[in-house]
N, C-alpha and C positions, 0 to 999 in steps of 0.2 A: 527792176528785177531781171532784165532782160540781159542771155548770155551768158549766166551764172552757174557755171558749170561746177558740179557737184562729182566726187570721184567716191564710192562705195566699193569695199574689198567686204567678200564674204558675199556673193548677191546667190549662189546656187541655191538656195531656201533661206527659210525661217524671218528675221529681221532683216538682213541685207536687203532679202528679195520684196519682200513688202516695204520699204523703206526705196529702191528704186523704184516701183510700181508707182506709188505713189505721191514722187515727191514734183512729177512734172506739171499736175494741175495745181503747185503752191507756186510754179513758175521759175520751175531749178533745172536744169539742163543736167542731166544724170549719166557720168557713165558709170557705168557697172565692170562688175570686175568677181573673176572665180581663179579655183587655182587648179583645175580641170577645164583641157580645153574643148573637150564635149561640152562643159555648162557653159562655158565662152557661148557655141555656139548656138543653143537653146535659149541665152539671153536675149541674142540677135534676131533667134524668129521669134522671139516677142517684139520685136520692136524698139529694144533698148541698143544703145549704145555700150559696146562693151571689150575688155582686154583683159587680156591673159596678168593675173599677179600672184603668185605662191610668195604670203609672207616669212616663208620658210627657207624662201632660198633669194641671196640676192641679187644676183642676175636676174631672173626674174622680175623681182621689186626694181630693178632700176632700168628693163626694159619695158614691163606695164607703166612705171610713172613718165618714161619720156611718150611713149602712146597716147597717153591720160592729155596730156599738155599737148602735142600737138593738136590729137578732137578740140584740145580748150584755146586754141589759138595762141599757145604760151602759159597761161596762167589759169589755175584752180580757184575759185570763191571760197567751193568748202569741201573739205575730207572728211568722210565719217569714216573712223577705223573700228570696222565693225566686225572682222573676221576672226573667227581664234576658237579653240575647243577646249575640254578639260581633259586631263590626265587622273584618272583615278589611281587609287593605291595607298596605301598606309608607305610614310616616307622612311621607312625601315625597308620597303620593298621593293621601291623602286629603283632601277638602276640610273644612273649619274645620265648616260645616254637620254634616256627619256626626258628625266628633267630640264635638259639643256634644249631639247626638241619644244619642250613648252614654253619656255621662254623665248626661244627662235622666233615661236609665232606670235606668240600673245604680248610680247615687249620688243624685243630686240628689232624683230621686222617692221613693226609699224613705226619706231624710231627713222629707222632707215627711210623710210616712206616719206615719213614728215621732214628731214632733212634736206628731203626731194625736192619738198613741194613748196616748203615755205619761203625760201628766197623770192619766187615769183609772190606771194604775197605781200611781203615786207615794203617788196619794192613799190608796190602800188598802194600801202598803208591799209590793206582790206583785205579778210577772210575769215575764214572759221575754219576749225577744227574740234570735230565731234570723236568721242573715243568710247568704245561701249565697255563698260566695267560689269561689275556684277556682284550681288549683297553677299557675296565672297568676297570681294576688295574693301567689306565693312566688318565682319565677321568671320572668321575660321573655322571650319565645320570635317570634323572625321574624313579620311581617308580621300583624300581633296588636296592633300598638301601642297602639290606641285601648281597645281590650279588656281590657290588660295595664297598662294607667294606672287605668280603672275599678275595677281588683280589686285593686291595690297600694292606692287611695285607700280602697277599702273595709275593707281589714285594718286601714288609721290610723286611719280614722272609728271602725271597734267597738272599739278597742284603745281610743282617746280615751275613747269612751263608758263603757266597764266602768269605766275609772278615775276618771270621775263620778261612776257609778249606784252605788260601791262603796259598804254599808252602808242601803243605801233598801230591799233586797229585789227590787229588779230586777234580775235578769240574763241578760247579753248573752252571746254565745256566735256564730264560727265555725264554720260545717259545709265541708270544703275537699275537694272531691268528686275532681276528675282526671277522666279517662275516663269520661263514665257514657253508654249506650244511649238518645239522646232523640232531636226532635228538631233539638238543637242548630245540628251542622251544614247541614243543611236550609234553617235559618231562619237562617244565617249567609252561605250562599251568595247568597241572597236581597238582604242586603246589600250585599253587595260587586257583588253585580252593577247593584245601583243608584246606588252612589255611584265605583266605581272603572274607569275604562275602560282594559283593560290593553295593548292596541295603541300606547298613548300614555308607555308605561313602559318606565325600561330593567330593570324589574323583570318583565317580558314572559312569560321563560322559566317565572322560579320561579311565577308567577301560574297558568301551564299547574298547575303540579303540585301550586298551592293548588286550585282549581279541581275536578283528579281528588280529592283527598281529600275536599271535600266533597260532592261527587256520592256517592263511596263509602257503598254501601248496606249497614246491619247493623253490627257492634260493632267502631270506628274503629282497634282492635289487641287485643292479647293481653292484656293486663290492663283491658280495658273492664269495665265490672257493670253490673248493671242498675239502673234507677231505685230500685230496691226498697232497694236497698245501704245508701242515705241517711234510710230510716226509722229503725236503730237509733240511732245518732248522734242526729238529731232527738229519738226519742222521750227520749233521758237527758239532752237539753240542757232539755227541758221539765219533766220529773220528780224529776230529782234532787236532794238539798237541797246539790250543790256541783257544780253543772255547769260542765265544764272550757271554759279560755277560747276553743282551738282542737279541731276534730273532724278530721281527714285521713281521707278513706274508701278511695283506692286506693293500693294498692302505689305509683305513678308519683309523687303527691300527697306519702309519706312519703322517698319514694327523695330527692327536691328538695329537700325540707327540712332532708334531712342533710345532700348534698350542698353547698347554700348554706351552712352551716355551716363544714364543715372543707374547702372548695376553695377557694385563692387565685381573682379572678376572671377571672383570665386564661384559668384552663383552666375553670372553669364558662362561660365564654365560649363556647371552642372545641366544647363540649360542646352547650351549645345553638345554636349555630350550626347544628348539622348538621339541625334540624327546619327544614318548610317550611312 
């Protein structure tokens, strides 16, 4: 296990950061990565290894990944692509701008990333790649649109992927979290308040009550967890010699999956409907 240099994009909180924290007593050599270079630098007086990556822009991305590689002497073990946010809005109201901003991050850049990085793995027949999705890339849920396109596109893209890498010694892997303690919605409201003006909507009402939810301070319902939840998943995606293709880490996450399964979609409809 020695030497195994692990690259995380998204470390300024929530999962990134507990997921660097903790992956160095499994015996993973972490660098860390934000797309602020204030958190760059707060990564470093912790102690972590760390470079500057905005999956949003790709200069950027292709100057954190040549950094990444040099710390790793060349070559990556394993990538968790774990950075990305949502974009709230009813898809009537969003403008074209925004949605292309979401996919920037949540698809298009971590692509870039991976096109980065995996030559040097191929070449040596060994690595992993971890991609964090979310029981939005299992299910569609109200006023999510742009968010819920990014993470359905993301389960085809690693799903494509494994069916490549099948046999090279690279493998991809799913982590499909649900609820987790970050701060997501924080940095979701933020959005939406910059691309979506809800005066102008006849989605007005429900906007109110998107709005209280993410204001909502502390653990978004009853089955939340905490960032920590997504380390064990993680660590067996990177360790084991047959790491599974999907990880589901909360109850809500596993509940969908089955659901989608045995519901006709009419009443899976009426059933998410009722989120706001």
């Amino acid at each position: 296990m020695s030497n195994r240099y692990v690259l995380i994009t998204g470390c300024s909180s929530g999962i990134g950061l507990a997921a660097a924290k903790a992956l160095g007593a499994h015996g993973f050599i972490v660098i860390s990565s934000a797309r602020k270079a204030e958190d760059v630098a707060l990564l470093r007086q912790q102690g972590l290894l760390a470079v500057r990556l905005d999956l949003a822009d790709e200069a950027s991305i292709e100057q954190g990944a040549a950094e990444a590689l040099a710390l790793a002497g060349g070559r990556l073990y394993g990538l968790f692509n774990n950075s990305g946010y949502g974009q709230p809005g009813a898809l009537e109201d969003l403008p074209t701008k925004a949605f292309r901003e979401q996919l920037e991050t949540n698809l298009f850049g971590l692509h870039h990333l991976i096109r980065l990085v995996l030559p040097s793995m191929l070449e040596v027949g060994e690595g992993r790649i971890i991609q964090n999705s979310s029981v939005l890339g299992l299910v569609a849920m109200k006023y999510r649109g742009a968010y819920n396109a990014s993470k359905f596109a993301l389960e085809g893209y690693t799903d494509t992927l494994r069916l490549e890498l099948a046999g090279t010694g690279v493998h991809i892997s799913l982590i499909e979290p649900g609820p987790i303690d970050t701060r997501f919605r924080a940095n979701s409201r933020v959005a939406f308040l910059r691309h979506i003006d809800p005066a102008q909507s006849r989605h007005q009402s429900a906007y109110h009550q998107t709005l209280t939810r993410l204001e909502k301070e502390g653990p978004s319902g009853p089955f939340t967890l905490p960032a920590e939840a997504c380390v064990p998943p993680l660590v067996h995606a990177l360790s084991s010699r047959h790491p599974k293709a999907r990880y589901p880490v909360t109850f809500p996450t596993r509940l969908f999956a089955w659901l989608r399964r045995i519901l006709p979609t009419r009443l899976l409809d009426e059933l998410l409907a009722k989120s706001v």
